[in-house]
N, C-alpha and C positions, 0 to 999 in steps of 0.2 A: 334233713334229719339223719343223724350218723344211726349207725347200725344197733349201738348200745338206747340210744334213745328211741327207737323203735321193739326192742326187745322189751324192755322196761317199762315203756308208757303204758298208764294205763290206758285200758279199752273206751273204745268212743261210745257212747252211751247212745244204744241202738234207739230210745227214744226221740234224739234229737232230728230222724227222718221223719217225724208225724208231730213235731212241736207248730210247724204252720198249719197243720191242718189241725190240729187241736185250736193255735189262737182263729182259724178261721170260722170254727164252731162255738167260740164264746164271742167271736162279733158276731155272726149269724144272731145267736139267742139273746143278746142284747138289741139285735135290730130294731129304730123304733117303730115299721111297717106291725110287728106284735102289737105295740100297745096302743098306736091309732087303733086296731082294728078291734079292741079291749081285751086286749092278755093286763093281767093284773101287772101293774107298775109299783111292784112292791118289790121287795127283797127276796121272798118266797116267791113271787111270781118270775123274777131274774132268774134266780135258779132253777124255778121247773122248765123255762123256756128253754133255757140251756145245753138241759137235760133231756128234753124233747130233741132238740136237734142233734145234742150225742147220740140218745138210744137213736136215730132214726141213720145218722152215721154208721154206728156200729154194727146194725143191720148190714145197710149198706154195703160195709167194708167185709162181711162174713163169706160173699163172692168174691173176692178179690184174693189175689194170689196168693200171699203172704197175710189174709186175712184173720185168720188168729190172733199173730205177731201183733198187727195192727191193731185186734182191737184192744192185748193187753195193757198195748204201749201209753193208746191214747183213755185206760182208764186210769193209769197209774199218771200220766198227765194231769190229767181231772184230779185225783188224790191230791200230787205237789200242788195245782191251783187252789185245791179246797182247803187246805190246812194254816197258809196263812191267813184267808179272809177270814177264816175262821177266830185266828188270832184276832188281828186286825178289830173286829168286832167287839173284842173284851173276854171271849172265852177264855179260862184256862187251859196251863198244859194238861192237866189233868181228865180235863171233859173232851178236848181237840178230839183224841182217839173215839173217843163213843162218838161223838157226834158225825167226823166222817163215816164211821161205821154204820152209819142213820143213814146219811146220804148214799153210800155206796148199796144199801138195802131198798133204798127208795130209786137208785136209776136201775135197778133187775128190776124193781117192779115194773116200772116205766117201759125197761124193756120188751118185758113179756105185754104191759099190755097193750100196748103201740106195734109191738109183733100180729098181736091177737086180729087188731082192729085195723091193720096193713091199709094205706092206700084207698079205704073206703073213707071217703069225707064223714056218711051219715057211724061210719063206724068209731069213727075218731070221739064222736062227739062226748058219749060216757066218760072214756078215762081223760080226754081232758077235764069237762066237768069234775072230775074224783083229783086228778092230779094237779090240774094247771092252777083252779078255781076251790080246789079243795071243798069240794062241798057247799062251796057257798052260792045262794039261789043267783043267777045268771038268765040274759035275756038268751032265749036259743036263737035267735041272731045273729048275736055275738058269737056263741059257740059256734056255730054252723062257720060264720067268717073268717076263724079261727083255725076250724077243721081243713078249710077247702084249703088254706094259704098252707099250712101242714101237710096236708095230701100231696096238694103241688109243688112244693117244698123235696116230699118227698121221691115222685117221677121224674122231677128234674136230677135229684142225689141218681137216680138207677142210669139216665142217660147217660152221668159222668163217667169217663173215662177212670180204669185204679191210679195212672199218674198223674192226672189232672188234680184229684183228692188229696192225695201223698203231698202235693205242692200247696195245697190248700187254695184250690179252686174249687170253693163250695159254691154250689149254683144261687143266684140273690133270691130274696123273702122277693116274690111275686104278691103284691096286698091286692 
């Protein structure tokens, strides 16, 4: 690259260091280890799984060096992946904008209460029930098997190393 082509170029899009770990958090919450164990195999249920293992990332990555950076990159990641399914689905351009604005309201929620209930299985189990299942009646069974693969899910996330992440070596759904 001559000198004028480096002066000029534009800038490398500081998100594409956390694009593997973004696509290793939508295989993660796609995993079908979730829905043997009955996370809901619907649409809503894809994306609260998803979003279960973003907010539990983004935690994660709030230790990490560069963690800020990190978690801005890989929600604005989340954003670009939300906006064409969103299409894709038959929404308009018109509604696209409110409706990520729903999701991006719905993963702070997620956040805070996945923060709230940290690593406790019996703790997990409310806001999945509120989030995962959205209210709807559920065996505590299932929640509980849900919770413990989420807990563990999540102590394996705190083992990982911040470069291991970065590379998108998310630890597997242990079912």
């Amino acid at each position: 690259m001559n000198l004028l082509q480096r002066l000029f170029a534009p800038p490398a899009d500081p998100r594409e260091t956390y694009r593997s770990l973004y696509a290793a958090i939508v295989s993660t919450g796609r995993d079908p280890a979730w829905y043997h164990a009955g996370a809901p195999d619907t649409l809503d249920g894809r994306f609260d799984m998803i979003a279960a293992v973003l907010a539990h990332v983004l935690m994660r990555m709030e230790s990490a060096v560069n963690g800020r950076a990190a978690g801005v990159h890989l929600v604005e990641l989340f954003v670009d992946d939300m906006d064409p399914q969103l299409r894709q689905l038959g929404i308009g351009d018109l509604v696209v904008g409110k409706q990520v604005g729903k999701m991006m309201s719905a993963l702070g929620g997620r956040i805070a209460a996945y923060r709230e209930a940290c690593a406790d299985p019996a703790g997990l189990a409310d806001p999945l029930r509120r989030n995962l299942w959205r209210g709807t009646p559920t065996d505590d069974a299932v929640v509980d098997r849900v919770a413990h693969m989420l807990s563990a899910f999540a102590l394996d996330l705190a083992a990982a190393t911040d470069d291991e992440l970065v590379e998108g070596k998310v630890p597997a759904v242990r079912a």
